[in-house]
N, C-alpha and C positions, 0 to 999 in steps of 0.2 A: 744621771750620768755626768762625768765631769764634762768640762767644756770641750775637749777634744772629741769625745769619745761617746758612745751611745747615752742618750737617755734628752731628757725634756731641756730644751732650751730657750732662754727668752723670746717670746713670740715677737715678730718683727712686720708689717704689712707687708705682704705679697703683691705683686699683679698680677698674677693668676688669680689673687680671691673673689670668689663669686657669692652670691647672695643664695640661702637655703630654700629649699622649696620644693616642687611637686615631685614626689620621684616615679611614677608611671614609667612605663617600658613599652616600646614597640612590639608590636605580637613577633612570634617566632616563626622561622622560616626553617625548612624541612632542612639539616645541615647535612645528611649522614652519621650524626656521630650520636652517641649513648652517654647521657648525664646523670648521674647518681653523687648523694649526697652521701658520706660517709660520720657514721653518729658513734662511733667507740674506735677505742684505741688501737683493738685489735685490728679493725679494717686499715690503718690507718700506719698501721706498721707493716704492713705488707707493700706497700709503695717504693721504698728505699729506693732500687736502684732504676727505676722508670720516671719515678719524681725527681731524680737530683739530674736526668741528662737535660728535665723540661728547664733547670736552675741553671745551668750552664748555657743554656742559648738564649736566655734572655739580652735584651740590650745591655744591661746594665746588672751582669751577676751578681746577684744577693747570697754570701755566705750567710746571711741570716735567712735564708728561706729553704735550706737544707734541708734535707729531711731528720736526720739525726739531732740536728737543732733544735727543730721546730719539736720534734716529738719528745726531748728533755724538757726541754720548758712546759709542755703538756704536762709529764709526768710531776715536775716539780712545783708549777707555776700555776695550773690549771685552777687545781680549787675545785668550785662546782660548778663553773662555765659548762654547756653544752658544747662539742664539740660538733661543726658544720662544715666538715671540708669540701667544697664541687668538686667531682672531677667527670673530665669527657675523654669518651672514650670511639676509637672509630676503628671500628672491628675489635680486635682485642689488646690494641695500643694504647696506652694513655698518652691525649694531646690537647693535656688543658688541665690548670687547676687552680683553686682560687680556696684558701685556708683562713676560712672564718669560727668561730666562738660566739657564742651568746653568752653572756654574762650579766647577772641580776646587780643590780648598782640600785639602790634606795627605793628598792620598788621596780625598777624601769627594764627593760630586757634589753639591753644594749650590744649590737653586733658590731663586733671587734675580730680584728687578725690574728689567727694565731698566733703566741710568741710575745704580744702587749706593745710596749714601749722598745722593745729588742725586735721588732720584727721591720728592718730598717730594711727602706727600699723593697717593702712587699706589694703585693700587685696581682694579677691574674697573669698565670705563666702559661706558658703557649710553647707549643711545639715548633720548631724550626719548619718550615713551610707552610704551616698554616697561617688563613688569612683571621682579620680580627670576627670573623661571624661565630670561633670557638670563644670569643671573650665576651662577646655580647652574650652569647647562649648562658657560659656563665655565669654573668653578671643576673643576666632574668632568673635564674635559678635561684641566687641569694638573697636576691632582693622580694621573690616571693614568700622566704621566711617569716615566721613570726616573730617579730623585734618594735622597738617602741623606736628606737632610731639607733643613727651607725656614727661611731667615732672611731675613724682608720687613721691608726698614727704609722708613719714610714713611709709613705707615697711616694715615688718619685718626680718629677716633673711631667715626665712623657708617661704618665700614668694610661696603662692599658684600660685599666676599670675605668679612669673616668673618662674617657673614651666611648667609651662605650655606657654611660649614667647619659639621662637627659640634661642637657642647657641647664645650670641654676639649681642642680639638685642637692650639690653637696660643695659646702663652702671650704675653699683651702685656704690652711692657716701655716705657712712656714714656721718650721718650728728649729731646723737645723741650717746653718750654713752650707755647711756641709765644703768645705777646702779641697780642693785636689789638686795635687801635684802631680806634673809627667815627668816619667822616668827615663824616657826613651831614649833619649842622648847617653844614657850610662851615667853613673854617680860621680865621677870625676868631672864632669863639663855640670852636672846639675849644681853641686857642692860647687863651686869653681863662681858660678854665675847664685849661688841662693844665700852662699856662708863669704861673709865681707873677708876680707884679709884678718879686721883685728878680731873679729869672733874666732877665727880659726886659731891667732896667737889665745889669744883669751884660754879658749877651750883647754890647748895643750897644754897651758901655765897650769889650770886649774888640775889638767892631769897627771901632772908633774907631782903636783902639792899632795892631791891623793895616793900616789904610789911612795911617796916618804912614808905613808902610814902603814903601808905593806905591800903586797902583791895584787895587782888589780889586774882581772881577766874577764872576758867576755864570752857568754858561750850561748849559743841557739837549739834549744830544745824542740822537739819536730815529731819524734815517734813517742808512739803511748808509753813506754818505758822512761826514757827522759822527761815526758813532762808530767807524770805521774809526781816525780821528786821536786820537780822547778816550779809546779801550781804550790805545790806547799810555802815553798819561797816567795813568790809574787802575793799569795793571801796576805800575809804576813807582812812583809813590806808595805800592801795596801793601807791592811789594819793600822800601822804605822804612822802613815801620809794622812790620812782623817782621821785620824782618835781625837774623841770629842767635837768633830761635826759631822752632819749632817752625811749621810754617804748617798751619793746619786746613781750609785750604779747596781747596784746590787752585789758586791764586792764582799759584806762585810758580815751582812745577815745570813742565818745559816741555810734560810733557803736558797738564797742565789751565788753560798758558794759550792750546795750541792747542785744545782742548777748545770752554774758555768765547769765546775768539774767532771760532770757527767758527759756534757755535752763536747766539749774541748777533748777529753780522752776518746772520744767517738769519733769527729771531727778528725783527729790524728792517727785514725787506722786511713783516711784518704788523705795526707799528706796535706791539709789543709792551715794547721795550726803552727804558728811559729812565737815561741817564746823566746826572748832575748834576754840572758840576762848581765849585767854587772856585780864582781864579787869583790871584796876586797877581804884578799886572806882567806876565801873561800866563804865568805858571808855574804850573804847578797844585800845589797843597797837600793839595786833599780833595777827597772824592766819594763819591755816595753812585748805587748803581744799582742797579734795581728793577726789575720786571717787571709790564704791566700785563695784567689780563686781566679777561672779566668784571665790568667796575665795582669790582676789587679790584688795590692794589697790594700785591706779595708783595718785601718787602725781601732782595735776591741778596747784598749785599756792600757793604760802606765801609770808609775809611781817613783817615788824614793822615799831611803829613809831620813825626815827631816835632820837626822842626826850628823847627814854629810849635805846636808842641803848646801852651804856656800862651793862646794865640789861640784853641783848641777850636775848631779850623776843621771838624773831624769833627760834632762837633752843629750849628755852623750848616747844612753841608748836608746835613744830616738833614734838619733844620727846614725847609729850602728845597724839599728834596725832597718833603716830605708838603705843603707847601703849596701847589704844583705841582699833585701827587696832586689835591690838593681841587679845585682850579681848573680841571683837566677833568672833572669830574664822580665822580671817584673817591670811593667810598662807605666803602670799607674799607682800612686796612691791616694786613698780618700780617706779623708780623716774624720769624716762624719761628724763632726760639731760645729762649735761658733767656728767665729774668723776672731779670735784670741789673740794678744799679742805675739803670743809663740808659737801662732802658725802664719804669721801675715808674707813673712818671707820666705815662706813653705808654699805659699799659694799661685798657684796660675791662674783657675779660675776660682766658679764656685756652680755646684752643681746641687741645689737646694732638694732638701726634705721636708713633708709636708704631712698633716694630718688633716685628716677630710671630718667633719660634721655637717651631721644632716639625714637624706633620707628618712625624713618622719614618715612615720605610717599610722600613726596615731596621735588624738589630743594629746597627750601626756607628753608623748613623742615630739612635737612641736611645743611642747612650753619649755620643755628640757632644751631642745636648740637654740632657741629662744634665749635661756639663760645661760648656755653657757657660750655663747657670741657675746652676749652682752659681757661678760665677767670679762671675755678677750679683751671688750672694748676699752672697760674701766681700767685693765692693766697696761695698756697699755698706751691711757694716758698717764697711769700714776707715774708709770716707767720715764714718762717726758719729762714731769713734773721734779725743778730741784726741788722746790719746797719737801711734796712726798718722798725722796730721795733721804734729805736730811733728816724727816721726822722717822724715815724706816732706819736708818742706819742709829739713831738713837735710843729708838725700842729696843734693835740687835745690843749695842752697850749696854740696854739695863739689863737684861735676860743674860747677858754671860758676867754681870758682875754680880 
């Protein structure tokens, strides 16, 4: 993912991280409620609208833990992973669920979140009045699985699951910043106190110099019709912004722009998706698209086209996009990535993401934690290291000359 935006970012020490080890669970206590493991698609699509109200009362609403999200990236992303959703049920309610995957990796049965590296801020969801004994339950449930060990990337800090894990079972490894900005005051006092005076002359010079070139407009795409035409735009623009590197987000491959298009026009029968875009002359340049949920916009992705890069047509509709944000009553934005340069004065705080390793249940299981702590370790001193710095940045120069 780019640095703002979903996907794997340089690993940084934690104070939450904890050392791996035993995963054993307390025995269960009689809750009332009915736990069932769901193993195909079809169980699995029948959820939709009892699963997204458990996605809304969470602490910290996950527009990636949707149901219509989650179940495109199944469809697109899955592969031959096993599907392992928990869910509990107390009477004929659903009030609890926790969307796990088994997935074979070099031999090894690795238990993963549905959704992979996109399943940002995933967790075991709970019902709004229920206590955590529906997440324990849960969690016993999954962890009784057959898997060789678990690598959950998206965790949030106040993680329900590991809460509910024993002391030392599952080491956390910050992987996101994760930037958040409050909107609350309205974009006029935020802009006012975030955007210096000469950024803001800056801005409007540059906007000045772009509309010599023709007619620059700005438009927000929202229902499935509109952003049916403006995802063909934003692809395109993306392809653009990394042709000939590396792409991090899944932007560019044709699984993850049938992926993100399936799932985004899905998303957009609930009023969820909001695409921004800049055109100049009715050609799009940039865009910026987000996901609203909960009184919070969660930044998916942006771009421009290098061809107007000295116009920063990318931060304008940033800046259009959260201003937007404010204007329907949007309280928060998270921007899910580093702490970037071009988000530093977007930040108030920082509300970190994490991926859990651990839970071994097997020798195999344990050599694999094993080594992939250790690889953390080494990158993260080579990361210290200028020396390794200079010698990596010189490999990069030979490989692209």
């Amino acid at each position: 993912m780019p640095a703002e935006f979903p996907g794997v970012a340089p690993l940084s020490p934690s104070a939450t991280d904890s050392p791996a080890g035993a995963a054993g669970l307390p025995a269960a206590r009689s809750l009332g409620v009915r736990v069932e493991t769901l193993r195909s698609e079809s169980e699995f699509v029948g959820l939709g609208g009892s699963w997204d109200g458990l996605v809304r009362a969470m602490p910290r609403p996950s527009p990636f833990l949707l149901h219509s999200w989650l179940l495109e990236w199944w469809r697109h992303c899955g592969g031959d992973a096993e599907l392992a959703v928990h869910v509990a049920y107390r009477g004929d309610r659903l009030v609890g669920a926790l969307p796990l995957c088994i997935r074979d990796h070099l031999g090894l049965r690795v238990c993963e979140f549905v959704g992979g590296t996109w399943s940002l801020l995933a967790d075991v969801i709970v019902a709004q009045g229920e206590g955590s004994s529906v997440a324990d339950t849960l969690t016993r449930r999954a962890t009784a699985a057959r898997y060789d060990f678990a690598s959950l990337f998206g965790l949030p800090g106040s993680s329900r699951l590991v809460a509910a894990l024993p002391p030392r079972s599952l080491r956390l490894i910050e992987r996101l910043e994760a930037p958040v900005l409050d909107l609350s005051a309205g974009w006029a006092r935020v802009s006012e106190a975030k955007v210096s005076p000469r950024a803001r002359r800056m801005r409007a010079r540059r906007r000045r110099q772009l509309g010599e070139l023709g007619k620059v407009e700005a438009s927000c795409a929202r229902s499935r019709d509109e952003l049916a035409a403006a995802l063909d735009d934003a692809f395109r623009v993306y392809a653009l912004r990394w042709r000939g590197r590396h792409d991090p987000s899944g932007f560019v491959a044709p699984e993850g722009v049938a992926f993100h298009r399936a799932a985004l026009l899905r998303l957009a029968d609930e009023d969820v998706v909001r695409l921004l875009t800049l055109r100049l002359d009715g050609r799009a340049i940039a865009f910026a698209l987000s996901l609203q949920l909960a009184g919070r916009t969660y930044g998916l992705n942006r771009a421009f086209d290098p061809a107007y890069g000295r116009f920063s047509p990318g931060s304008d509709a940033k800046l259009l996009s959260l201003e937007a944000a404010a204007g329907e009553g949007i309280v928060l934005a998270e921007f899910l990535g580093a702490a970037g340069r071009h988000n530093e004065r977007f930040t108030d705080r920082f509300e970190p993401i994490y991926q859990g390793i651990g839970l071994p249940k097997t020798l195999r299981g344990r050599a694999a934690v094993a080594a992939l702590l250790g690889g953390i370790r080494l990158r993260r001193t080579m990361k210290r290291s200028a020396t390794a710095r200079r010698v990596y940045r010189h490999v990069r120069r030979l490989k692209g000359s």
